[in-house]
C-alpha positions as CSV (number, residue, x, y, z in Angstrom):
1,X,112.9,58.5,56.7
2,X,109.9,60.8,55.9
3,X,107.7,61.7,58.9
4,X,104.2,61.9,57.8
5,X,101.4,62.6,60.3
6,X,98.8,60.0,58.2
7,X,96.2,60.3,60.4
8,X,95.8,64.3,60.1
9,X,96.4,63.1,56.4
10,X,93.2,61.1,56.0
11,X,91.1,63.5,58.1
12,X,92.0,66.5,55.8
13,X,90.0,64.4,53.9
14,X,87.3,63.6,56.0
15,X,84.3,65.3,54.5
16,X,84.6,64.3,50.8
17,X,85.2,60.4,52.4
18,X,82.3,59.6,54.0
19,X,80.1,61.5,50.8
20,X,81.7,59.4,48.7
21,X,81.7,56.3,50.4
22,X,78.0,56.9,51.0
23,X,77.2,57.5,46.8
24,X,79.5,54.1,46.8
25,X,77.2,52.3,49.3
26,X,74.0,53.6,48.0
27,X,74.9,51.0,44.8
28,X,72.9,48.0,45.1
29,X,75.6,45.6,44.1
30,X,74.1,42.2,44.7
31,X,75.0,39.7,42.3
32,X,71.7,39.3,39.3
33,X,72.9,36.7,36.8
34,X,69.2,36.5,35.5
35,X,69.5,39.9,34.1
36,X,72.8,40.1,33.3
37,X,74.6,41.5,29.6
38,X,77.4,40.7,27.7
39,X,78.6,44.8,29.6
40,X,77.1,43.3,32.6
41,X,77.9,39.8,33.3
42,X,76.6,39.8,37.1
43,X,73.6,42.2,36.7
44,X,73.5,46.0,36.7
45,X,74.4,46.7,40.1
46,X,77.4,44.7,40.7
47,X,78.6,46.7,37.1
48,X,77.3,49.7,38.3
49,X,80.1,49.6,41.7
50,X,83.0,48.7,39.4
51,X,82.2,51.0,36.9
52,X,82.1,54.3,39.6
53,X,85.2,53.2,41.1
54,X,86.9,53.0,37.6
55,X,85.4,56.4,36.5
56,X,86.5,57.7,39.6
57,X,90.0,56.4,39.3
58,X,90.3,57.3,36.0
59,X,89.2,60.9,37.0
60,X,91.7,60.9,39.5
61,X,94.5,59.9,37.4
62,X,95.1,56.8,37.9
63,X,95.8,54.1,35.1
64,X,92.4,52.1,34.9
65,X,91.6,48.7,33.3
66,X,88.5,47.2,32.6
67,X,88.8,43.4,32.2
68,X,86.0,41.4,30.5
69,X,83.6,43.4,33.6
70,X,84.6,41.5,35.9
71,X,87.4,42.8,37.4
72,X,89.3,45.9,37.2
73,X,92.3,47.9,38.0
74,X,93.6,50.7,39.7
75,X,97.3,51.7,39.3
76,X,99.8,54.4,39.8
77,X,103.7,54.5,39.9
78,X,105.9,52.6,38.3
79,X,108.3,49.6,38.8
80,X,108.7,45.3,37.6
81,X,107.3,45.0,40.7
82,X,103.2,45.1,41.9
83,X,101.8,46.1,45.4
84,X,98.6,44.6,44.8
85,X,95.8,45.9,47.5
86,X,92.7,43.1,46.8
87,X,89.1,44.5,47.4
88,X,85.2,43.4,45.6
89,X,82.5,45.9,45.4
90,X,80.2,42.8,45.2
91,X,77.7,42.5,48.2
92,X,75.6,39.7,49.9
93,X,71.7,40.1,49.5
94,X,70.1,42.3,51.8
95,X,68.0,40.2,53.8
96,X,65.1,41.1,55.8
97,X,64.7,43.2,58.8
98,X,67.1,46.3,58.5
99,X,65.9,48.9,60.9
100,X,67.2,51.6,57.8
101,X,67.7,51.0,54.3
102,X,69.8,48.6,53.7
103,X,71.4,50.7,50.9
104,X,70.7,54.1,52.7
105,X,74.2,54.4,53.6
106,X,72.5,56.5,56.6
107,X,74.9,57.1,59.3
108,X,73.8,57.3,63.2
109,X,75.5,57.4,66.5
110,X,79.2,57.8,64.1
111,X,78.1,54.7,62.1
112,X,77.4,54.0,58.7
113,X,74.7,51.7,57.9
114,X,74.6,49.8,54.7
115,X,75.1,46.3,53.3
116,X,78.6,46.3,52.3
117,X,79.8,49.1,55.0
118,X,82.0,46.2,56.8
119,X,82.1,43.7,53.2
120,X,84.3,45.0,51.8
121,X,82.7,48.2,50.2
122,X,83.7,50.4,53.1
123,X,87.0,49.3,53.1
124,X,87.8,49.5,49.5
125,X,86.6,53.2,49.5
126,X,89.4,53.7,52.7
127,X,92.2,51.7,50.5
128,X,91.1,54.2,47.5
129,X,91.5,57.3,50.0
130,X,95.2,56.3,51.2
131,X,96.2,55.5,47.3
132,X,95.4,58.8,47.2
133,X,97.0,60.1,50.1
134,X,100.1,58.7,48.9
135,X,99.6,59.9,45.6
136,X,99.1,63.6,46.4
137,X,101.6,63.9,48.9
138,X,104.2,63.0,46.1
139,X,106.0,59.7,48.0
140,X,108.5,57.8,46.1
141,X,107.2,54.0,45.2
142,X,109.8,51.7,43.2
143,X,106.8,49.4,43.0
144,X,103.5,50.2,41.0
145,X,100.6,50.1,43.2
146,X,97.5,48.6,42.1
147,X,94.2,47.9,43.4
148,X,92.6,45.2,41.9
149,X,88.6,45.1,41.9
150,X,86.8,42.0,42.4
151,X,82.8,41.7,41.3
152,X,82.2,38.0,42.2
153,X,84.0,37.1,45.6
154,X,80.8,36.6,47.6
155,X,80.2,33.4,45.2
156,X,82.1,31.7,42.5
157,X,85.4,34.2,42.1
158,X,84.9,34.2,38.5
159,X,86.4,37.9,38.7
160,X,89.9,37.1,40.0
161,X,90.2,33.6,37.7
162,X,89.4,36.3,34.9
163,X,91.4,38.4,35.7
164,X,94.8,36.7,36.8
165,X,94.4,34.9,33.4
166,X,95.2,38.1,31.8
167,X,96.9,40.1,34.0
168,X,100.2,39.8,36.0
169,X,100.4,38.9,40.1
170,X,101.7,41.2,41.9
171,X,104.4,40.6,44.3
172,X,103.0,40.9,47.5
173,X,99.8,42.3,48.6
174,X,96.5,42.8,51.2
175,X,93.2,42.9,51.5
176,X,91.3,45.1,53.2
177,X,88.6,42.1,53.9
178,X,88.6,40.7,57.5
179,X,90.2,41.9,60.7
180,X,92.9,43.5,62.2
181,X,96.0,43.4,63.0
182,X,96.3,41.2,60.4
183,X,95.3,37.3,58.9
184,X,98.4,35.7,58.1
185,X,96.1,31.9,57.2
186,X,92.6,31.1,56.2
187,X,91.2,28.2,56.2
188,X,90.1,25.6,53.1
189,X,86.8,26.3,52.1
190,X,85.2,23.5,50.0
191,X,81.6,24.4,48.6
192,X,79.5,21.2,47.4
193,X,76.0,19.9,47.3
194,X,74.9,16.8,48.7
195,X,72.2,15.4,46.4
196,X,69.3,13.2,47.3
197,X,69.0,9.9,44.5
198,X,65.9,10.3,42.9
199,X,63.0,7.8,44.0
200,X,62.1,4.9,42.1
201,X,58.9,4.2,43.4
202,X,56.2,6.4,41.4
203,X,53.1,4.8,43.1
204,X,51.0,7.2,45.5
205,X,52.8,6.6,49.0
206,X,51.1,7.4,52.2
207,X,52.4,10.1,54.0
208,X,52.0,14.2,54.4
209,X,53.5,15.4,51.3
210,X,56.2,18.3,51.0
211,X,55.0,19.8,47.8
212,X,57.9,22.3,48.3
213,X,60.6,23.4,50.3
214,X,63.3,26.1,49.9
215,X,65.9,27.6,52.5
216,X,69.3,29.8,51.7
217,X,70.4,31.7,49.0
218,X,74.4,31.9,49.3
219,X,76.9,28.4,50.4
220,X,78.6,31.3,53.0
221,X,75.2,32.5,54.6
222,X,73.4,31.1,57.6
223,X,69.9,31.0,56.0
224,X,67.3,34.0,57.7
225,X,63.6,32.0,56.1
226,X,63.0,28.7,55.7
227,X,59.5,27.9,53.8
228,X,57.0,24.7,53.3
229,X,54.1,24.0,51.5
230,X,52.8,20.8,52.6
231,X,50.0,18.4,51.7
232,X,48.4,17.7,55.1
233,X,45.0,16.9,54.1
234,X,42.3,16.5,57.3
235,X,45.3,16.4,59.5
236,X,46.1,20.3,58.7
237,X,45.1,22.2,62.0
238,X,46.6,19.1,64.2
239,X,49.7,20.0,62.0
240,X,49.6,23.7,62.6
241,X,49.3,23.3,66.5
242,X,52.5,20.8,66.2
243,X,54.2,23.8,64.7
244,X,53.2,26.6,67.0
245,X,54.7,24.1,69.6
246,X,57.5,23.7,68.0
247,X,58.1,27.7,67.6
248,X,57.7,27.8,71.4
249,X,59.5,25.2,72.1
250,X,63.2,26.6,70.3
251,X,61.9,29.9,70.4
252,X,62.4,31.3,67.1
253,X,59.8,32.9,65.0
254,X,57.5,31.6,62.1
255,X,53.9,32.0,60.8
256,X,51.6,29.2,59.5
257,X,48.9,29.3,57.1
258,X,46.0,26.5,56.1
259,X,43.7,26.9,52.8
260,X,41.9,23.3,52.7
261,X,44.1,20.8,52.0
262,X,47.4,22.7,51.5
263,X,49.5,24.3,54.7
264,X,52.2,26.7,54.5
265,X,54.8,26.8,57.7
266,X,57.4,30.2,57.8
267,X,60.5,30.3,59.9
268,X,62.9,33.6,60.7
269,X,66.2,32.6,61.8
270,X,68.9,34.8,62.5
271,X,71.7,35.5,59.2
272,X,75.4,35.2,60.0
273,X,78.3,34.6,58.1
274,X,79.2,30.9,57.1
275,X,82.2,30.5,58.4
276,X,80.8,30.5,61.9
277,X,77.4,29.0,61.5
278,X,77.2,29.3,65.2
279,X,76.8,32.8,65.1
280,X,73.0,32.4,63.6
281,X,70.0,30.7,63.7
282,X,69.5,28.2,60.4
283,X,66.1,29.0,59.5
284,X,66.2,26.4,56.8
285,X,67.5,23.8,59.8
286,X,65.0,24.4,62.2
287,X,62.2,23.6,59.3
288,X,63.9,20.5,58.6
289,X,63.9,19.3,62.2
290,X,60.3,20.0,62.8
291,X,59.8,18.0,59.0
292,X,61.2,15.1,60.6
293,X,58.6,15.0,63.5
294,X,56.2,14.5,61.0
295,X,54.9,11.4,59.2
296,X,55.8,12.2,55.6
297,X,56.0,10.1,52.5
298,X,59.0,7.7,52.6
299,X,61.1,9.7,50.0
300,X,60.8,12.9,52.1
301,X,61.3,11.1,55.4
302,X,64.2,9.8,54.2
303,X,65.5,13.3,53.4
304,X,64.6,15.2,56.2
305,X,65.9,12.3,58.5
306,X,69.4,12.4,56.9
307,X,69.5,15.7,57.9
308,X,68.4,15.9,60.8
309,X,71.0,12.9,61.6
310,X,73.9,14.3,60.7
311,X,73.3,18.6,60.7
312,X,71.3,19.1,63.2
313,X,73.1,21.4,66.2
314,X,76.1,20.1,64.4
315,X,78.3,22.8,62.6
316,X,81.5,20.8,63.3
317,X,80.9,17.9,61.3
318,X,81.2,15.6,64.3
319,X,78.2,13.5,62.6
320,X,79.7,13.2,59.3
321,X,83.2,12.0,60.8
322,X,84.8,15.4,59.4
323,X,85.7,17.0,62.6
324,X,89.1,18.6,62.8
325,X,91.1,21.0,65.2
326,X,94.6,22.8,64.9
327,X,96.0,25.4,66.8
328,X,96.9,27.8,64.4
329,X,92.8,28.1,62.4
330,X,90.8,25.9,64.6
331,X,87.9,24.2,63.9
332,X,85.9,22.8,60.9
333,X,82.8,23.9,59.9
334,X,80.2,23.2,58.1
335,X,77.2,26.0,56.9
336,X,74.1,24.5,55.5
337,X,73.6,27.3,53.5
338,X,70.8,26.1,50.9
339,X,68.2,23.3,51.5
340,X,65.5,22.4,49.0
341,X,62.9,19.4,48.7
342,X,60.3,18.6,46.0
343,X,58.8,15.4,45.1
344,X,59.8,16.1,41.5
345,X,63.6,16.9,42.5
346,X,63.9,15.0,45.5
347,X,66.2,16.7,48.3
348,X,69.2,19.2,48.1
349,X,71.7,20.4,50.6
350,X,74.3,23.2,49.9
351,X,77.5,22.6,52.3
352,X,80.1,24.8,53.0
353,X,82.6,23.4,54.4
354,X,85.9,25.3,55.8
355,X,88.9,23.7,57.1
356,X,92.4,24.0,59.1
357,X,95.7,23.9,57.6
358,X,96.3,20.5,58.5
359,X,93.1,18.9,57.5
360,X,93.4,16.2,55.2
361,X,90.9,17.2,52.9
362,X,90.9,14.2,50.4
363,X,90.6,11.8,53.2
364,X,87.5,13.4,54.3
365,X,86.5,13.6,51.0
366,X,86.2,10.1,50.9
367,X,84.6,9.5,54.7
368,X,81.9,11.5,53.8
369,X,81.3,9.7,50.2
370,X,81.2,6.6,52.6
371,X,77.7,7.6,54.4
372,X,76.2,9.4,51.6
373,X,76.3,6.3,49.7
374,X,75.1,4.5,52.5
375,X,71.8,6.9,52.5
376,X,71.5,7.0,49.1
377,X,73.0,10.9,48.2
378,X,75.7,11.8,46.1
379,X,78.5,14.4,46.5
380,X,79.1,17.5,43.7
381,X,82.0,19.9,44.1
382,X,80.6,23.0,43.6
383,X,84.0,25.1,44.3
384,X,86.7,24.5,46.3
385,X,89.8,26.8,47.4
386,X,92.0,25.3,49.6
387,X,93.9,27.0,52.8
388,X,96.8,29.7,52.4
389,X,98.8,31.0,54.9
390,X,102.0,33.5,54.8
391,X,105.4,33.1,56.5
392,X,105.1,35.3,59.7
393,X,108.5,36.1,59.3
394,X,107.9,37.6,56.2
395,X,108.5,41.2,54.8
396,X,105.1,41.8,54.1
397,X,103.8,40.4,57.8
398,X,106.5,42.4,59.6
399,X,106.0,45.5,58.1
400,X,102.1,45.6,58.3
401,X,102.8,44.8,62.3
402,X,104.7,47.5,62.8
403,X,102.4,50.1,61.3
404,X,99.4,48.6,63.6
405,X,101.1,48.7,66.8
406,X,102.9,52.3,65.5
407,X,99.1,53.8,64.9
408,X,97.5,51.5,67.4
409,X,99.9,51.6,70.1
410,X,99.1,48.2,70.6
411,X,100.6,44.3,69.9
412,X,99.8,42.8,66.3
413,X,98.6,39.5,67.1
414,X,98.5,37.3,64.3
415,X,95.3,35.9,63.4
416,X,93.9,32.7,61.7
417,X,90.4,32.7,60.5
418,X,87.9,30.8,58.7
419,X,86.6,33.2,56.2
420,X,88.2,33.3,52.2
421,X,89.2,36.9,51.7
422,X,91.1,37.8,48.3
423,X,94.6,37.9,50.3
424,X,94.5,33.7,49.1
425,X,94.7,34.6,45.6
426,X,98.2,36.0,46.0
427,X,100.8,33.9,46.5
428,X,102.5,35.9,49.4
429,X,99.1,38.2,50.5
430,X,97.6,39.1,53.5
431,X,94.3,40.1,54.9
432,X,94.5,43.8,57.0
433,X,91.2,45.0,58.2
434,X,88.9,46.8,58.4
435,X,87.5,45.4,61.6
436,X,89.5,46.5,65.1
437,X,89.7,43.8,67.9
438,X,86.7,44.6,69.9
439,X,84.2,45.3,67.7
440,X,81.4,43.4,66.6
441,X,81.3,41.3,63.0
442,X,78.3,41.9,61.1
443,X,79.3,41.2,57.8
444,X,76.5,39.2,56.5
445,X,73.6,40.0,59.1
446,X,70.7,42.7,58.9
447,X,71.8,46.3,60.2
448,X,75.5,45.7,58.8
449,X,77.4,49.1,59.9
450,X,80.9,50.3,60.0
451,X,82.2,53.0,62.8
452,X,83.5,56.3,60.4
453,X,85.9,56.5,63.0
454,X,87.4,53.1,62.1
455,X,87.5,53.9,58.2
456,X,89.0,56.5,59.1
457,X,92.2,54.3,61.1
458,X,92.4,51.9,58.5
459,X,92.7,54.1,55.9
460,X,95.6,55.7,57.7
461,X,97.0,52.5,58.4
462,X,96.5,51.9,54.4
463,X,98.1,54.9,53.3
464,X,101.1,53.8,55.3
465,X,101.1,50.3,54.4
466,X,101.0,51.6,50.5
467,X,104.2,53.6,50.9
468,X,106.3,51.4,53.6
469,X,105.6,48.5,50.9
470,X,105.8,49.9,47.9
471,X,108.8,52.7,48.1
């Protein structure tokens, strides 16, 4: 067997890494359908990302394929057989209150600060790096590798639908999209909107009146701003004092501000990823439970009371009658990660929802179309992808365990978790990395960073897991 020293590989390297995963995270590939062009489907920036790792590729020479722009390939050697390495250049929003740029791609104290250093950007420059690695040391692959590049995983996976109606799926596979040692199952994750039945009654009703309320941007974000415009009339400033109450009260931030008749309330809360809602503060969820203190008209009380009911301090869907548990991926949970009220629309809530292995999905389906119909709200599916998980006595588990606890000189512990990485849309894949036990998750969340010194691991553990699986 060929004794390769891959981590004096990858820093031989070193230099032309980090400068080009900076150029790569200095790309502001957020997702902008309301721009987008037949050449860019999901805006400039997200085409932008794919397009620089393609010419890149392609300069490198690598087979490259551009499919429909919204996904893309990355190949070398050749085989029947695909080792398929699953990575998106796509990026959440920024959010608000970055102590740098949030596409700087400024590094300080041996980190790299950017949105997408951790998700998944970072780590698809490190899986690029040990493609190469293999590739210029000349190792023998009976398998063709291929990276496949995603552009839509943070929302609808329109990119990998695309692309796996064209293309072929590989064999086996990882992404480089969660945590080390490795995910061997992921949860369900079920995406869907919980809509408020319009209101019959078109008389003036008595009550404050939410002219408009909006919280959330993504199903898998904890929602940083929550905002209200309300019609308080004369009972404005007693309104305003109510609120700065409130603010003390829970202790989160928020502004307030009264112009006659009309009163606009601001919460911060604290972002986090959705698949443990826990881990933030929901702006829009505060804003809703101070709403319901408040004598509204009877079609908004009715909202904010629902949700206050059953999603208020209650990401486990104990409310609801969704609650589940199972040793091997844990809880259920549910992200309110949209809200919205007007008197023209009535009220919306954007669920997402993930779930065990052994969660009965249906059946909950139908609990919960039980009390919405009680309440007067109906259920739409907005996407759904249910849970995956790999044998652990697999050839692709075992192998990947041995090169952590070779490099790391530590156990592989198996891992379950509740976020979707693109290891699901392979029928025997895996998620491996970039994120070492220890460290802190701040995928999703203001001041996202990734240590250099832990691209620079996984990418040696990459470059080893290319050739062990592949040759």
């Amino acid at each position: 067997m060929t004794t390769i020293n891959w981590t004096e590989e990858v820093n031989k390297r070193k230099e032309q890494f980090i400068k080009d995963t900076q150029a790569f995270l200095r790309i502001k590939s957020v997702m902008d359908e309301e721009n987008a062009t037949p050449e860019a489907p999901l805006g400039k920036g997200v085409q932008e990302a794919l397009q620089f790792l393609l010419k890149k590729g392609e300069k490198d020479g690598y087979k490259v394929k551009d499919v429909e722009h919204l996904a893309g390939h990355i190949e070398m050697g050749e085989g029947e057989d695909i080792l398929g390495i699953l990575c998106h250049v796509d990026v959440v929003p920024e959010g608000d209150g970055w102590s740098s740029d949030p596409f700087g791609a400024e590094i300080r104290d041996g980190k790299i600060y950017a949105r997408g250093a951790l998700d998944d950007k970072g780590p698809t420059m490190a899986a690029y790096y040990a493609m190469n690695i293999v590739k210029e040391l000349g190792l023998p692959l009976s398998k063709r590798v291929r990276m496949i590049i995603g552009t839509d995983e943070e929302s609808d996976w329109r990119c990998v639908d695309t692309y796996f109606e064209k293309e072929e799926m590989p064999t086996l596979g990882f992404a480089p999209d969660a945590d080390f040692p490795i995910i061997f199952a992921e949860k369900g994750i079920w995406d869907y909107y919980i809509n408020q039945r319009p209101d019959v009654k078109n008389a003036e009703q008595k009550g404050i009146i939410v002219d408009e309320f909006t919280s959330g941007r993504r199903f898998n974000m904890v929602p940083d701003y929550a905002k209200v415009v309300l019609a308080v009339g004369d009972e404005g400033r007693e309104v305003e004092n109510q609120f700065a109450a409130f603010l003390e009260k829970y202790q989160v931030k928020g502004n307030s501000a009264l112009a006659g008749a009309s009163l606009a309330l601001e919460i911060e809360g604290v972002s986090a990823h959705g698949m443990e809602p826990k881990n933030g503060k929901n702006a829009g969820l505060y804003m809703a439970h101070f709403l319901n203190s408040l004598s509204l008209t009877p079609h908004a009380a009715a909202f904010f009371s629902f949700v206050d009911q059953y999603l208020w301090e209650d990401s486990r869907g104990n409310a609801f009658g969704l609650a589940h548990h199972d040793e091997s991926t844990g809880d259920v949970t549910l992200n309110v990660g949209r809200l919205s009220y007007s008197p023209e629309q009535g009220g919306q809530i954007g669920i997402n929802q993930r779930y065990p292995v052994t969660y009965e999905q249906k059946a909950a389906e139908e609990q919960l179309l039980s009390i919405l119909d009680e309440n007067s709200f109906e259920l739409k599916t907005d996407s759904h992808s249910g849970p995956h998980h790999v044998d652990k006595d697999s050839f692709l588990v075992k192998t990947l365990s041995s090169i952590y606890e070779s490099q790391m000189g530590e156990k592989a512990e198996l891992l379950a978790i509740g976020g979707g990485t693109y290891a699901r849309s392979l029928e025997a894949g895996v998620a491996f990395g970039p994120l070492f036990p220890g460290r802190e998750d701040i995928a999703h969340q203001k001041d996202e960073y990734m240590y250099i010194e832990d691209l620079l691991k996984a990418t040696a553990m990459y470059a080893e897991a290319i050739y062990r699986l592949a040759k």
